[in-house]
C-alpha positions as CSV (number, residue, x, y, z in Angstrom):
1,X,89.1,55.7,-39.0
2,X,91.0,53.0,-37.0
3,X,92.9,55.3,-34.7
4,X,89.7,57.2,-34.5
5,X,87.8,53.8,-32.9
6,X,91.0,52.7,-31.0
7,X,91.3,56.3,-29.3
8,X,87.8,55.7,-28.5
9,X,87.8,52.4,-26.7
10,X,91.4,53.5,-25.0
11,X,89.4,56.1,-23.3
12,X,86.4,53.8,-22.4
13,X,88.6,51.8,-20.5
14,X,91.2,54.5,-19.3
15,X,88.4,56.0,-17.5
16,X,87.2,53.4,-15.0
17,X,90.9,52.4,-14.2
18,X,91.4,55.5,-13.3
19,X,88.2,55.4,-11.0
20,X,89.0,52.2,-9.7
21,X,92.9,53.4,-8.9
22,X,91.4,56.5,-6.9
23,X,88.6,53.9,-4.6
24,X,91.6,51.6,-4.4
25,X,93.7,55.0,-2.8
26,X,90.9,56.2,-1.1
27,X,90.3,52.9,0.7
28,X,94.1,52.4,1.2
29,X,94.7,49.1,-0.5
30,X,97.7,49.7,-1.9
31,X,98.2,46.7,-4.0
32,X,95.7,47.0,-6.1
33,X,95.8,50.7,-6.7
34,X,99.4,50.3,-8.1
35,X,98.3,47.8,-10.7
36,X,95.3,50.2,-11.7
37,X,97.8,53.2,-11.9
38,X,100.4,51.3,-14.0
39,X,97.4,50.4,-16.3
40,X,96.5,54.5,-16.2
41,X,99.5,55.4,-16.8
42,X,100.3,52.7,-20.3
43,X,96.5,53.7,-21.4
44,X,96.9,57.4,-21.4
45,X,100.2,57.6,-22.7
46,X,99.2,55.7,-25.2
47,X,96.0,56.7,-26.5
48,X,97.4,60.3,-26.1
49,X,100.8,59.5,-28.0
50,X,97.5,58.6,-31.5
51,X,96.2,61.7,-30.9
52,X,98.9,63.7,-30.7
53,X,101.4,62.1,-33.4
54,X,101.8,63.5,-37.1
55,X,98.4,65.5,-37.7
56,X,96.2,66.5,-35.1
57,X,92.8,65.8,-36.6
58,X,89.6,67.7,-34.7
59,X,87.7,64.1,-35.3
60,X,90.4,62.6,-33.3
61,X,90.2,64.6,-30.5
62,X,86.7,65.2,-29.8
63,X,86.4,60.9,-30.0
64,X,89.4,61.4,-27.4
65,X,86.9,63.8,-25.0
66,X,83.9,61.3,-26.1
67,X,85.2,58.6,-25.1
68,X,86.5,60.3,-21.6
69,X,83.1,61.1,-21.1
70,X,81.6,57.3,-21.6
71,X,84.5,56.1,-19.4
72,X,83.5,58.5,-16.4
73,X,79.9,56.9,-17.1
74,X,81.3,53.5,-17.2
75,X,83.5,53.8,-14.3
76,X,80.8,55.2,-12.5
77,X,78.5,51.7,-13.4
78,X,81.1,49.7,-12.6
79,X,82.2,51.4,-9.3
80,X,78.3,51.2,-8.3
81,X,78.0,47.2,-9.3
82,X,81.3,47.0,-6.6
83,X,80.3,48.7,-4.3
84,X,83.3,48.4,-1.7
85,X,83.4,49.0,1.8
86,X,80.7,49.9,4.2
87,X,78.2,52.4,4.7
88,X,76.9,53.9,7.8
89,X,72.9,54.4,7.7
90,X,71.4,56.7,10.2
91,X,67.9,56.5,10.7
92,X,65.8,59.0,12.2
93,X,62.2,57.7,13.5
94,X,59.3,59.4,15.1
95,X,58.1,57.0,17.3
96,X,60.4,53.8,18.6
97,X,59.9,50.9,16.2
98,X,61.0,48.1,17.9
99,X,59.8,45.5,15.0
100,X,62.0,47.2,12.3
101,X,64.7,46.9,14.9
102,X,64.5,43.2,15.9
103,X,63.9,42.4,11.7
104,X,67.4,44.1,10.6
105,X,69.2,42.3,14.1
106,X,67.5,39.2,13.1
107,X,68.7,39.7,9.4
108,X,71.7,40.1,10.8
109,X,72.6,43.8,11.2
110,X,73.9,45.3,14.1
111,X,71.5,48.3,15.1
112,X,72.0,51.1,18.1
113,X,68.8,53.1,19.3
114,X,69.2,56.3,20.0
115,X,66.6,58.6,21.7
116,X,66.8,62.6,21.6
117,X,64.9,65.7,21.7
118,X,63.8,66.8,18.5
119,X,61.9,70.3,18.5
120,X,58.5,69.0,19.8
121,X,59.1,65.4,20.9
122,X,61.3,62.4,21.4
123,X,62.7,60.9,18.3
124,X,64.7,57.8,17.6
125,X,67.6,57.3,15.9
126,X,68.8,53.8,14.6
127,X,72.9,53.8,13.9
128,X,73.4,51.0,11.3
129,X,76.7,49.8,9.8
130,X,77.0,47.6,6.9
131,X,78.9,46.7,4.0
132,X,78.0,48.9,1.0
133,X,76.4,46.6,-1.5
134,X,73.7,45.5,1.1
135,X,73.0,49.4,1.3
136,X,69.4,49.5,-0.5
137,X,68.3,45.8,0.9
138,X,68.5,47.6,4.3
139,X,67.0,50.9,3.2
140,X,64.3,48.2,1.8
141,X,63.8,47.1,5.0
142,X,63.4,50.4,6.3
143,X,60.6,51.4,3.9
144,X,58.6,48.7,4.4
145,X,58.2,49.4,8.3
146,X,58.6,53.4,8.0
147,X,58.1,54.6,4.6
148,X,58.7,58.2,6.0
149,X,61.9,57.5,7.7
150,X,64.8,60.3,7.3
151,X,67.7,58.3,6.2
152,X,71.1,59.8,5.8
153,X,74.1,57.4,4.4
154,X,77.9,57.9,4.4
155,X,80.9,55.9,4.3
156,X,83.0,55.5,7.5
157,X,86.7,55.8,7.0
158,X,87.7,53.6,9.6
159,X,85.9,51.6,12.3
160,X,87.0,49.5,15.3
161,X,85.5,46.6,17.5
162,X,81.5,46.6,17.8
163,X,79.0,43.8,16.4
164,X,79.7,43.9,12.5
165,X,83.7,43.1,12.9
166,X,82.9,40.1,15.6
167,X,80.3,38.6,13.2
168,X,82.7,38.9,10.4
169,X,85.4,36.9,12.1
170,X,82.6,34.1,13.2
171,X,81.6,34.0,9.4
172,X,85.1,33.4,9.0
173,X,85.4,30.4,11.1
């Protein structure tokens, strides 16, 4: 019963090590995703070294799969609570709302307008970078003055220059 409830938590935390190695990769900070991945690799081998030694008991492995399924629910929890990097909002508006605008610039997001051509009229379209965990305060922001706004949100890989980076650096300062 004691492998059974090691094997267990082993699994709970293999899981969002292993999540946090792969965001670590994916956002190419090195450092930290080699720690993670040394702590991957001395968790699996050995949780998987009690499953697998003398008798293989069925109990055994199906906590083994259990507790790979709470990990990928904890990792996800704990990966969500992070929430590195930045997203990229894109807004899209039917008429120009210039008091939504000047209320995320004077909250301190950098916002381009766009104007296009939708399929009977002019629309707008608001380009809006930010760092991730201040995602839903702006998408709050949003709601309040357009409640039927099309948002769209995605992480940019890399970025360059523009008014997030410079008011970074004065924040800095």
């Amino acid at each position: 019963m004691p492998s059974i409830l090691l094997i267990f938590l082993l699994q709970i935390v293999l899981v969002p090590v292993l999540s946090l190695r792969i965001i670590f990769v994916v956002k190419n900070m090195s450092i930290p995703a080699s720690i993670f991945g040394f702590l991957e690799a001395l968790i699996y081998v050995f949780g998987l070294s009690i499953v697998l030694s003398g008798e293989q008991s069925i109990a055994e492995m199906l906590v083994y799969a259990l507790g790979f399924a709470a990990g990928i629910y904890l990792g996800g929890y704990i990966e969500n609570k992070l929430a590195l990097g930045y997203t990229t909002l894109t807004v899209n508006l039917l008429n120009q709302n210039s008091e939504l605008v000047s209320t995320l610039r004077n909250n301190g997001f950098g916002v381009t307008v766009l104007e296009g051509m939708g399929k009977d009229s002019v629309r707008y379209q608001l380009q809006i970078l930010t760092k991730r965990n201040l995602e839903e305060k702006v998408i709050s922001m949003i709601d309040q003055y357009e409640p039927h706004a099309f948002i769209i949100s995605y992480e940019p890989r890399k970025f360059k220059g523009g008014y997030l980076l410079k008011a970074m650096k004065k924040r800095k300062s």
